[in-house]
N, C-alpha and C positions, 0 to 999 in steps of 0.2 A: 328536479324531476317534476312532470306536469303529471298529476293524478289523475285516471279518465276514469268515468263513468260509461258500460257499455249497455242499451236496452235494445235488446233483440239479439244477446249473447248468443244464444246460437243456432240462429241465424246462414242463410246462403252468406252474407257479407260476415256478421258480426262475429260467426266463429273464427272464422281465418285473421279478421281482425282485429280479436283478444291475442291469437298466438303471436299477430307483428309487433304487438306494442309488448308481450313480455319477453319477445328476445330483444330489443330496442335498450340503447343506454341513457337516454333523458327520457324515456314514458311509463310509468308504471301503473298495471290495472288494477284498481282498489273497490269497484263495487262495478256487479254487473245484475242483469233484470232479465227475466226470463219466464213468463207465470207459467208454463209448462214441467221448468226444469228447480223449481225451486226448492232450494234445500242442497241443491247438487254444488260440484266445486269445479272452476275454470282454473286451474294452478290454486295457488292457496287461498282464491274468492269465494267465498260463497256466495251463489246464485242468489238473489232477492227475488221475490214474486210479485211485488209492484216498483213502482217506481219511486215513491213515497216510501218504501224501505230503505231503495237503495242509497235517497238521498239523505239517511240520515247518518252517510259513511261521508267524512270532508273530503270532497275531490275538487278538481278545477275546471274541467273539462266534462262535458253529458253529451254523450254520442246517442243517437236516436236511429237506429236499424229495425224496427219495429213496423208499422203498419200504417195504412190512412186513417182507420178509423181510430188509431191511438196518438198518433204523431202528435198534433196539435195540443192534444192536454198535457202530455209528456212535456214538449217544449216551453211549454208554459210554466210547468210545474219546476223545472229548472232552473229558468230564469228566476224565477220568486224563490229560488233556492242561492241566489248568486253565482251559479255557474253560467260559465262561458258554453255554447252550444255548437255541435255539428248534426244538420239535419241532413239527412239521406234516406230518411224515407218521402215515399210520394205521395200525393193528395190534397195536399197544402194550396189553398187558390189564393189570388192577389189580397183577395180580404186581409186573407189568415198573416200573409206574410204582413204586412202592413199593422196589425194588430201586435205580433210576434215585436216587430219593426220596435214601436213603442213603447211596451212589455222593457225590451233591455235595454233603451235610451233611461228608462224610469231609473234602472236597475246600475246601470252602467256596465253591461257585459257586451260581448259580442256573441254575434251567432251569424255562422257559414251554411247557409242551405243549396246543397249543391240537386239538379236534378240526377246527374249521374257526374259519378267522380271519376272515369276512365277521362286520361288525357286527351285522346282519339274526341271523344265526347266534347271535352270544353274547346279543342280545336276548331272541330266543324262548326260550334255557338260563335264564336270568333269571325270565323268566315263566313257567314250566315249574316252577320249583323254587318258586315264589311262590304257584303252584294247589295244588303238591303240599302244604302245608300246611291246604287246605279241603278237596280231592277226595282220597278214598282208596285210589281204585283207576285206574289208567292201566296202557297198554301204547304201545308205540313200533314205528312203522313205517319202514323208514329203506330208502330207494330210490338206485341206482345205478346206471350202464351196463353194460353186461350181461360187458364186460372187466373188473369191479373183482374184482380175485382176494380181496380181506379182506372178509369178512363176523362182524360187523358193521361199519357206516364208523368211522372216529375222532367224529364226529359224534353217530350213537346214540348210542355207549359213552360218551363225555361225559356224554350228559344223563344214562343211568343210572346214571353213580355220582354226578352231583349231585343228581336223586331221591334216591339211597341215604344222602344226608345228612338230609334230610327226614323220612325214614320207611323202612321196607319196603312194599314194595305186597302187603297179605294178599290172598288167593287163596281167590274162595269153594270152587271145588273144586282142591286138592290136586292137581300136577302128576302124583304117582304114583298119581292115582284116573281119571287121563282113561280113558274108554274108545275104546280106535280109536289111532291113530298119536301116541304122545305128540309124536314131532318137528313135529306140528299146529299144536304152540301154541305154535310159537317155542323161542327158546336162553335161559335165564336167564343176562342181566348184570348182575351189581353189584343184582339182585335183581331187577328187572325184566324181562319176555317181550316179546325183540325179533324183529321178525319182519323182516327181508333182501328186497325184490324187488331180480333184477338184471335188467334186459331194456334193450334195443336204446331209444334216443329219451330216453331218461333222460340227467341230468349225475350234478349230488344230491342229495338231499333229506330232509327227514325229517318227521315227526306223530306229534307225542305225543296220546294219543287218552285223555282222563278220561274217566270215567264213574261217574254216582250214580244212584241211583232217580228215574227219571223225567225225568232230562236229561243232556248230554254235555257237554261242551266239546272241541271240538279245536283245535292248536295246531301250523301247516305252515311248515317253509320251504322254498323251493327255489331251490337255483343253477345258473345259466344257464351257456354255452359258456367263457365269458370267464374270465380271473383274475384281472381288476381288482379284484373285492371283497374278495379274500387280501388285497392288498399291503399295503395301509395298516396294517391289524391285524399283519402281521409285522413290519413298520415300529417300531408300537410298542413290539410285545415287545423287538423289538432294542434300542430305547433303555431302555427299564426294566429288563431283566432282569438288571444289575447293582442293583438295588436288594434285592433278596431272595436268601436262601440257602436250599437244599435246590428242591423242585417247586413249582410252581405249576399247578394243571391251569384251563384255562379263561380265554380272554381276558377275562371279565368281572373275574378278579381284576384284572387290570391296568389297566381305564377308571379 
C-alpha cells in the first residue's frame, strides 16, 4: 500500500481525491492538512492543521492541493520530511521549481508537478511542443475565474517552459521598442508572452495561439465546473512518482 499525505483535504480537487484513494486497493490515506477543518475526520483521518503536523504521521507520498502562497513551503517541508511529492497547486515559477528540483536530488525523492492533471490538458502540452518545432512564433492566452489570485495558472507556465525547451519564441518587435503600454503585451514566461483574463463565468482554460505568414493554428483547452478530470491524472502521479528522483514537471512525462 503507498501511504498519501493530502494538504488541501478539502479542497475543489482534494476532497474528491481523498474519497478515490480510499476506495482504491494499493492507496491508503493516512494524514490529511486542512487549517480551516482541523480536528475534523476524512474516513478515520484526522484532519491536521499544518503541514508540520501532518508530517509527523509516516506516509510515502505528500500531495499538495493547497494554495500559491503555501505550495512552495509545504513542498519543501516534505521533501526534508523524505517524502516523495505530487504538486498541483499553482504559483510555483522556474526559480521555485529548480530549487524544489535540488531540494529532492539532496534527498532522493521524486516529485511530479503537474500544472493541470486533466489528460485533455497534458495532450494539448504535447502538441503544443510538437507545433513548436514547425511554427516560430506563438503566444499563450490562459483564462480564469475572476477569484484566481496567481496569474499566470500553473497550466500556462507549464506550457511555456515546455515551449522554452523547443526554442525561444523571437519577437519581430523587441519588448523594449513597444510603443504605448509595454504591460500590453503580456508578462514574459520561460520566454514566452502570456496574457492572464480573469472574469466572472470562467473555470480554466488556456490557447496557445501560432502564427506564420499567411495562417495560424490555434490550440484550446478548457475545464469545466467539476474535478473529475484531476483525479485520475493525480492518481497516477501517485503511483509512479517513486519511480524517479529529483522533478518531473508535466504529466506527460509520466503517461
Amino acid at each position: 500500500m503507498i501511504r498519501v499525505c493530502i494538504a488541501g483535504v478539502t479542497g475543489w480537487v482534494g476532497s474528491p481525491l481523498a474519497t478515490a484513494i480510499q476506495e482504491s486497493n494499493d492507496l491508503e490515506l493516512v494524514a490529511a492538512v486542512a487549517r480551516r477543518a482541523a480536528g475534523e475526520r476524512v474516513g478515520d483521518v484526522v484532519i491536521s492543521g499544518s503541514v508540520e503536523e501532518a508530517l509527523r504521521t509516516p506516509s510515502d507520498v505528500f500531495v499538495d492541493y493547497t494554495s500559491a502562497a503555501a505550495v512552495k513551503e509545504n513542498v519543501l517541508a516534505a521533501i526534508e520530511g523524505g517524502r516523495h511529492v505530487i504538486v498541483g497547486s499553482s504559483g510555483l515559477t522556474d526559480e521555485d521549481y529548480a530549487e524544489i528540483d535540488s531540494a529532492a536530488r539532496l534527498k532522493n525523492v521524486g516529485v511530479i508537478a503537474v500544472g493541470n492533471f486533466s489528460i485533455t490538458a497534458a495532450l494539448l502540452q504535447r502538441f503544443a511542443a510538437e507545433a513548436a518545432k514547425y511554427l516560430r512564433s506563438w503566444e499563450i492566452i490562459d483564462y480564469a475565474h475572476a477569484g484566481k489570485i496567481d496569474a499566470p495558472s500553473g497550466t500556462a507556465r507549464e506550457i511555456a517552459w515546455r515551449l522554452s525547451e523547443v526554442r525561444p519564441d523571437p519577437m519581430l518587435v523587441p519588448l523594449d521598442e513597444t510603443v504605448g503600454a509595454r504591460e500590453s503585451r503580456g508578462a514574459t514566461i520561460s520566454g514566452t508572452q502570456v496574457h492572464s483574463v480573469r472574469l466572472p463565468g470562467y473555470t480554466i482554460g488556456v490557447e496557445v495561439r501560432f502564427g506564420r505568414d499567411d495562417d495560424r493554428l490555434t490550440m484550446t483547452y478548457e475545464g469545466g465546473t467539476g474535478a473529475g478530470p484531476y483525479i485520475g491524472g493525480t492518481l497516477l502521479a501517485i503511483r509512479r512518482v517513486h519511480e524517479i528522483t529529483g522533478l518531473a514537471r508535466g504529466l506527460d512525462r509520466v503517461l
